[in-house]
N, C-alpha and C positions, 0 to 999 in steps of 0.2 A: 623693514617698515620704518619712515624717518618721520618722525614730528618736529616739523618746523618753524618758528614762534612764528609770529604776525606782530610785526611793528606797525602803527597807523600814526603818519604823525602831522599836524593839524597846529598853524602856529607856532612852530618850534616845539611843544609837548609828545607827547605819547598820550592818545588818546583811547576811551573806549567804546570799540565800533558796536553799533547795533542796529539791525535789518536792514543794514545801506542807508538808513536814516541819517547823513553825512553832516547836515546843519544842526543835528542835535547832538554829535560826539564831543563827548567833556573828557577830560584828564584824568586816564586813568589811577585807578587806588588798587596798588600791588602788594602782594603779602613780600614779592622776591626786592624791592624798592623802597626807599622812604618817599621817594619823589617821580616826578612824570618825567623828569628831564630824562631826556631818551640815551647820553650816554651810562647814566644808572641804570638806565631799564636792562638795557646790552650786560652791562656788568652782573646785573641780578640773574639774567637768562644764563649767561654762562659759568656762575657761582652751582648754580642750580643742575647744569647740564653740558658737556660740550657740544654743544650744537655744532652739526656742520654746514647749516643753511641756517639764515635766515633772510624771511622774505621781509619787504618792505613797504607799504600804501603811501606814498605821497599826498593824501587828501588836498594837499594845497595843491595839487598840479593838477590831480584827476577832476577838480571842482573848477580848472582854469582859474584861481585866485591868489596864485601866488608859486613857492616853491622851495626845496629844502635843500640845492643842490648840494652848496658849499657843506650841508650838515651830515647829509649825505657821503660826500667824498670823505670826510671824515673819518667817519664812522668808518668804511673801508679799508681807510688805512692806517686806521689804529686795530681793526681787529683781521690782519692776514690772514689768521686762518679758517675765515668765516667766508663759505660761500653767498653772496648776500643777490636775492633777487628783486627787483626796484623796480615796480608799478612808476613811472613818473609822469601819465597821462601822455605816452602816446598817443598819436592821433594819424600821422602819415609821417609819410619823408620829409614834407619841409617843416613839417613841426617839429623834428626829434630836439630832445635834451641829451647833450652828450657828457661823459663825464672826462676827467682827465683818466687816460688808460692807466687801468687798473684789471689785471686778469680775475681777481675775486667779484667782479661786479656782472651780473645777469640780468638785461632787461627782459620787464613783462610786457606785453603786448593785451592789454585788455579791452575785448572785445565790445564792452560798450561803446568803445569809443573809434573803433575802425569798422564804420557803417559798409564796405563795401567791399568787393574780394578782390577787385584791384588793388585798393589803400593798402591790404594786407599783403599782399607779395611782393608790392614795390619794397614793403616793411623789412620782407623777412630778407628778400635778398640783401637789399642794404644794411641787416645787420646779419647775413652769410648764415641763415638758420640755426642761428645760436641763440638765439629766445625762449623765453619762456611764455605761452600762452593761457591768459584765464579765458575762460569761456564763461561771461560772467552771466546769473538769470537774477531776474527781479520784479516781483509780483508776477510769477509765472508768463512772464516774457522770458525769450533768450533776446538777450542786447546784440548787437550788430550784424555784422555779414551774417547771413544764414546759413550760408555754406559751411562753415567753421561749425556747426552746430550740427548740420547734417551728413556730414563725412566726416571720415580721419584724415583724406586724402590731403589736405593742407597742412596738416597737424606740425609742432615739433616735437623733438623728442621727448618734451617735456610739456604737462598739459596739466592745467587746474583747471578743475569743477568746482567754480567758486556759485553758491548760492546765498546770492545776498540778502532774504528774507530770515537765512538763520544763520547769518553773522551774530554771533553776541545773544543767541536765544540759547534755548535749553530742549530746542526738539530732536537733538540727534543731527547725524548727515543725511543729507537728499540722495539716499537709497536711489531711489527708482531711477534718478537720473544720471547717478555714476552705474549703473546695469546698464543707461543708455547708450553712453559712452564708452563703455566695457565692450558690450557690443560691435560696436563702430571700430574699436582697435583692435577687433580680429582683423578686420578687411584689410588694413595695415600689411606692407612685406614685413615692415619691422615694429613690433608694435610699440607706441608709444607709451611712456612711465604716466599713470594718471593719477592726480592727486585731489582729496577731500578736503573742500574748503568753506565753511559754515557749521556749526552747529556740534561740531567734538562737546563733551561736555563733561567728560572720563576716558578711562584706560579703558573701560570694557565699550565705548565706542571705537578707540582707537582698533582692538581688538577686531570689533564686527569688522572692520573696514579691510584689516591685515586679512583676513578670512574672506573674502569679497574678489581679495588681489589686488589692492590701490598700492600705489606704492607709497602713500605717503599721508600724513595731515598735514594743513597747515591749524595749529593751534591758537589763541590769545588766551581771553577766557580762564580756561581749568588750568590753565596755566599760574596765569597772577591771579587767581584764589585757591590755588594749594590741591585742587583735585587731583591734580598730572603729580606727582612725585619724581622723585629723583632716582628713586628704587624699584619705581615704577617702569622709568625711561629705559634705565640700563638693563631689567628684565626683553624689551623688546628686539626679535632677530629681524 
């Protein structure tokens, strides 16, 4: 079972998401940081835990308002042994952000933003099925192609079940919709690695979820206020 951090970073800061409400994330207040600045945060996350993933939000890119690249490529390659996976507002092929090659960097492909299942295969070939997919919902919408939402048959091998109504809330994971997904990757030859993205809020969610089958959380939250532990992390197989 891997817990993930969730970096969201919004104006050079480290901010704190909640319910996709993107116009209202302020800079976050970390027990693991004295400050937002995002090479702190990385240092606090990994004082804390060796992480072997962390994921990344671009809010300035997913918002079309800007973008973190250079802070980004950074961050990569000061910390090599961090798998790092980077939402940067894809949108199709001729919009990609590319980085300077770097093997620790994994783009996300999130599906609010590839409305149609053309845009996404032109996606996936051109970065040769090495993505990582959120399949993102919000206010009981699923965002984009529908197809993505309705098979595994697109899927990669790696897939978050990001619901964005309990980012940053205290309700727990959207159960019912990672059993949907569950579902859908039996049909899989190979099934894909599905991960929980909203609403961790403790180890005894993490838990529900390891018992579920997810391969993963992505956390923020229980994170930078002390709930996740350190003791806690190295307990989980």
């Amino acid at each position: 079972m891997h817990v993930i951090p969730v970096i969201d970073l919004k104006q050079g800061q480290v901010v704190h998401a909640k319910y996709g409400q993107r116009a209202l994330y302020q800079p976050i207040d970390s027990v693991l940081s004295a400050s937002s600045e995002p090479h702190s945060i990385v240092e606090g996350l990994l004082k804390l835990y060796p992480f072997q993933t962390i994921y990344i939000a671009d809010i300035d890119a997913i918002t079309d308002t800007g973008n973190h690249i250079e802070l980004i490529e950074t961050l990569c390659k000061h910390y090599p042994q961090v798998i790092w996976w980077v939402d940067n507002g894809v949108r199709n092929v001729n919009a990609r952000i590319l980085y300077a090659p770097q093997a620790n960097i994994r783009t996300v492909f999130g599906s609010e933003l590839v409305h149609t299942l053309q845009d996404y295969r032109a996606l996936s070939d051109a970065y040769e099925s090495q993505h990582v997919l959120s399949l993102d919902k919000l206010d009981n919408a699923e965002l984009g192609a529908v197809e993505l939402h309705t098979t595994g048959l697109y899927w990669p091998d790696d897939v978050i079940c990001m619901t964005l109504n309990h980012v940053g809330s205290k309700t727990g994971a959207d159960i019912a919709r990672l059993q949907t997904l569950m579902q859908l990757n039996l049909a899989r030859k190979e099934a894909a690695n599905i991960f929980a993205a909203g609403g961790v809020t403790n180890i005894k969610d993490v838990l529900a979820l390891q018992q579920l089958g997810v391969a993963g959380a992505l956390v923020a939250s229980a994170l930078h206020n002390g709930e996740i532990t350190a003791q806690q992390l190295s307990l989980l197989v």
